[in-house]
Steps between C-alpha positions, in 0.01 A plus 500: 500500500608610182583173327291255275434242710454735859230694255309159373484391853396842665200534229356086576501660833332748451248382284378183767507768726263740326318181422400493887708201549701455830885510419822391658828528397769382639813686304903411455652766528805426318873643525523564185212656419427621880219775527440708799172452681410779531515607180225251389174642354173525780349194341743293723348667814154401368611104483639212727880598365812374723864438329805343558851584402696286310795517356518351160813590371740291221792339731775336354535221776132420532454516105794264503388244706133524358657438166718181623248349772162599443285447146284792611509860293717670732186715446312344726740424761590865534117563584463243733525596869398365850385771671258618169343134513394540881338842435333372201338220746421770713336721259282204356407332815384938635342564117356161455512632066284283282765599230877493524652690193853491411654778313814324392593161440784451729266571765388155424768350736254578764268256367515250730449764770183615369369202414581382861326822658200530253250353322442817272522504147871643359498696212896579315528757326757495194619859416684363238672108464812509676652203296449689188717771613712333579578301218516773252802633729696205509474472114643843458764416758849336452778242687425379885191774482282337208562173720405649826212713337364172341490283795325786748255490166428140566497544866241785467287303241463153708440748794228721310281249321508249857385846677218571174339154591547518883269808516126492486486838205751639296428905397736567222568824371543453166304276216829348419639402825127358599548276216796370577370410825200345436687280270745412843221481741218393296237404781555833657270826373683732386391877415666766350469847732715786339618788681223727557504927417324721717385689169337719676824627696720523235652852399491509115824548329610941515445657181773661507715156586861486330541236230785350639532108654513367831489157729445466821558137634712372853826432345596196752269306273704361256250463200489903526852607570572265166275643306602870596858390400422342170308791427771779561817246394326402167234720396568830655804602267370470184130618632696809651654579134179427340315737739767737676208706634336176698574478852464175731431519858519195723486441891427192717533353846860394646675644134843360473746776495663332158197672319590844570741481234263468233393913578595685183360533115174549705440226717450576873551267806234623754587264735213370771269800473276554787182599355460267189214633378670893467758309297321380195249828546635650219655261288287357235689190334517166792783305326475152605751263290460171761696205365363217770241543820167386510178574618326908466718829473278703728696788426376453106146485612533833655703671270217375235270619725639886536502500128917475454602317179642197617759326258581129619641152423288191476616378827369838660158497359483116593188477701288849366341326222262696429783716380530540120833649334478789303159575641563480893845524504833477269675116514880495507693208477824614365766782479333602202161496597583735785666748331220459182205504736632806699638704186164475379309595841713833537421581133120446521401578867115571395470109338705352849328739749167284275669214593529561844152667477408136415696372769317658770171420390574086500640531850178690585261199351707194589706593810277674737531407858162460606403283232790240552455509911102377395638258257766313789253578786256283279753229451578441881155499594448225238815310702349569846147388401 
């Protein structure tokens, strides 16, 4: 549960929960990202809660005949599975929900299920837009993968905007990605429900933290485990001789032994840590140098939240608009503005701890939890009325 997207969906939760709604959810529990049961917080003992296992692996043959005989994102065809559609009819016709929300969009292959089962109003949620990702990959890509990256993109797209105006409410994360789907699906309402902080929970960056970077992201995503390698092929280097005293720590989820050899000149490969928040404890830099992804880094909202001086592409901000560089956080684009940015944060730690100061304080007025849950609990009402 350490991930963005397990942490969005674990605070919505939680919020309609505390909001004295009744909940069910009805979980994948995925091969690839497969999580014990009973390691799950109590808040899953408090709610309807069943799962199912499924195993969504990448498999050459299947991917191969998706890509030849279906026109489907292979996507979608890896989360499709018989025995998940007859406990879903199950769990609807038991639950009778007035709401049905989705938390990603390939789970709208079930649609015809639901819609089957239920006369209650579905609500998709878009943690980021999947087509978008996926495009900016296939542009940086080369040969049979550009093609193969750029045809999934279309297959993802058609699939994604048919799924936007199949559903009865879209919940977007991020401004940006709830405008471009209000201008797909424009008879659909569409509202914009970031990630929420529990301010009130949040341990405040140490004093005594070390001034050195880190990033913490699951590494079989491939919009992070390119961005860690940009970072430490092209900028790393030069920041290293420009800074010999800066250190960069990174760890993530299913870490591809080929990054291991990037540990010297003070960069360390932590690996998948098990206790993600004792990582980043003492480290007061979040280096986040995202090339393409979409949607909310919840990681940046916390890290802004702590206090840490977060230093971060455009892409990686995308979505925290409220945001402002050089007063919330430092914008890095380039090589250069990496090594500029970060030069200048280790020689004048009292104006970037201000900066992070600053940080802390938005996250405090625009992200707080209990203020967004009122906000979307308002919204479905409105649908339900």
């Amino acid at each position: 549960m350490n991930d963005g997207g397990s942490l969005a969906m674990h605070a919505m939760i939680e919020g309609y929960h505390a909001s004295g709604w009744e909940v069910f959810l009805l979980a994948m529990n995925t091969s690839r990202h497969y999580v014990p049961l009973e390691s799950l917080p109590a808040l899953y003992k408090q709610i309807g809660f069943e799962s199912f296992d499924i195993n969504t692996d990448v498999r050459l043959l299947p991917t191969l005949v998706n890509f030849f005989l279906s026109r489907k994102p292979n996507h979608a065809e890896r989360f499709y599975e018989k025995g998940f559609a007859a406990m879903l009819e199950k769990v609807i016709d038991n639950f009778e929900p007035e709401v049905i929300q989705l938390e990603s969009v390939y789970l709208a292959t079930y649609l015809p299920v639901i819609k089957e089962a239920s006369k209650a109003k579905i609500a998709l949620r878009l943690h980021n837009i999947e087509y978008q990702i996926w495009e900016r990959l296939a542009n940086e890509a080369t040969t049979f993968k550009k093609y193969y990256l750029k045809d999934l993109c279309s297959r993802i797209k058609k699939f994604e905007v048919n799924a936007w105006n199949a559903a009865d409410m879209l919940i977007a994360i991020a401004p940006t990605d709830a405008n471009v789907a209000a201008a797909a699906a424009p008879e659909k309402p569409v509202i914009t429900i970031p990630f929420g902080i529990d301010t009130t929970a949040v341990k405040p960056d140490k004093v005594n933290s070390r001034w050195v970077g880190y990033h913490i992201g699951a590494m079989d995503w491939m919009p992070n485990a390119e961005a860690i390698h940009w970072f430490l092929e092209d900028v790393w280097p030069d920041l290293h001789k420009t800074v010999p005293d800066f250190e960069f720590h990174f760890a993530g989820r299913n870490m591809p032994g080929s990054f291991e050899k990037y540990e010297h000149d003070g960069v360390t490969c932590a690996g998948e840590v098990a206790d993600a928040k004792a990582f980043i404890a003492d480290k007061k830099i979040l280096i986040v140098p995202l090339r393409s992804g979409g949607g909310i880094r919840i990681k940046i909202l916390e890290a802004l939240a702590a206090g840490k001086l977060v230093v971060s592409t455009s892409v990686g901000m995308q979505g925290i608009a409220e945001a402002k560089p050089g007063i919330h956080f430092l914008l890095a684009d380039t090589k250069e503005e990496f090594i500029g940015h970060i030069r200048w944060a280790m020689e004048h730690k009292e104006e970037a701890q201000a900066i992070a100061a600053a940080g802390a304080a938005m996250i405090r007025q625009e992200y707080d939890r209990s203020r967004i849950m009122s906000r979307l609990i308002a919204s479905m009402e409105q649908l339900l009325a």
